[in-house]
C-alpha positions as CSV (number, residue, x, y, z in Angstrom):
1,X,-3.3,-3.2,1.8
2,X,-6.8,-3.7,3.1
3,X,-5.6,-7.0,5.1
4,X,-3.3,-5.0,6.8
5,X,-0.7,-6.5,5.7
6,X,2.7,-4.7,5.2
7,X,3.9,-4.7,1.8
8,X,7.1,-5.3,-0.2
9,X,6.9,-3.7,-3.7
10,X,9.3,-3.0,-6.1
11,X,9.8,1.0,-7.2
12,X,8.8,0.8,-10.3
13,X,5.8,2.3,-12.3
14,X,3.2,3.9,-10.3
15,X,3.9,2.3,-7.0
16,X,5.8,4.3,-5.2
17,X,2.6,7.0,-5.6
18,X,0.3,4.3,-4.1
19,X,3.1,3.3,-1.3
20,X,5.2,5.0,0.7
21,X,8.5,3.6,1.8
22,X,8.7,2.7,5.5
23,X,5.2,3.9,5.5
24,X,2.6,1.4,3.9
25,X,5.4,-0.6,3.0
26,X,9.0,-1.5,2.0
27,X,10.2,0.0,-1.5
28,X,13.0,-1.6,-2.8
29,X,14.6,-1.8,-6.4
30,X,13.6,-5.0,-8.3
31,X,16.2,-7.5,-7.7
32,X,16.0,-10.5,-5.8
33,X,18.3,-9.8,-3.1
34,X,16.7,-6.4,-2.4
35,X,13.1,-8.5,-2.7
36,X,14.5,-11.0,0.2
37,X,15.8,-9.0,2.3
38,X,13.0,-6.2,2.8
39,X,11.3,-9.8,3.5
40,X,13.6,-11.0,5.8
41,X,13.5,-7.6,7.9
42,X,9.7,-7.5,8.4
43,X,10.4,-11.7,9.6
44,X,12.8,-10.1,11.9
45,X,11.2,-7.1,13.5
46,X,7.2,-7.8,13.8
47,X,6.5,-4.4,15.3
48,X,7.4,-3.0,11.9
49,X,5.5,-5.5,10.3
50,X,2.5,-4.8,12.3
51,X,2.7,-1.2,11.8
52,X,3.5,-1.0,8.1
53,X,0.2,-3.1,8.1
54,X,-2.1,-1.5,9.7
55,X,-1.0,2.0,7.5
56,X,-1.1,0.3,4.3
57,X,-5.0,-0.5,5.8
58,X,-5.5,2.9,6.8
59,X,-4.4,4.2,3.7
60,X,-6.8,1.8,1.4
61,X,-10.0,2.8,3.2
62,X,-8.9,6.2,2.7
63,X,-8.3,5.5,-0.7
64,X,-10.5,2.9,-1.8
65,X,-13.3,2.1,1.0
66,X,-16.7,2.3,-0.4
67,X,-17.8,6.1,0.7
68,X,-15.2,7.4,-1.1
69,X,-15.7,5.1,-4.2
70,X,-19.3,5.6,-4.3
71,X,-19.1,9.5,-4.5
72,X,-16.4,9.5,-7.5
73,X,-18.9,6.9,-9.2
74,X,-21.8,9.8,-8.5
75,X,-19.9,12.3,-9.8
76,X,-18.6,10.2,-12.9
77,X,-22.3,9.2,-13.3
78,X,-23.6,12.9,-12.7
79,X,-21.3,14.5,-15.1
80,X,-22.2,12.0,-18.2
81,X,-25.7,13.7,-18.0
């Protein structure tokens, strides 16, 4: 997600709460044909690709980036005193 790539991800487990379909990424259920053809699309139609990308991006930092991370380890840290 942080290379702003767009993603194809099968809905299983937790995925679907880290990515949103036609969002971040492409959802699709896990068989092969499903698998190529989300791949196929974002081949097809770069816009999409780019855009799905640059969310997926948007969406780590918000996430994941390193403000964000180092508060929850302060407040992990703070609340093992």
């Amino acid at each position: 997600m942080v290379s702003s790539k767009a993603i194809v991800a099968s809905r299983i487990g937790g995925i679907p709460e880290a990515i949103t379909h036609g969002v971040e990424g492409l959802l699709v259920d896990n068989r092969e044909t499903e698998v190529k053809d989300a791949i196929e699309r974002l081949l097809r139609e770069p816009e999409l690709r780019l855009g799905l990308g640059e969310k997926a991006r948007e969406k780590a930092k918000r996430l994941f980036g390193q403000e964000r991370m180092i508060r929850q380890f302060q407040r992990l840290y703070e609340g093992t005193k």
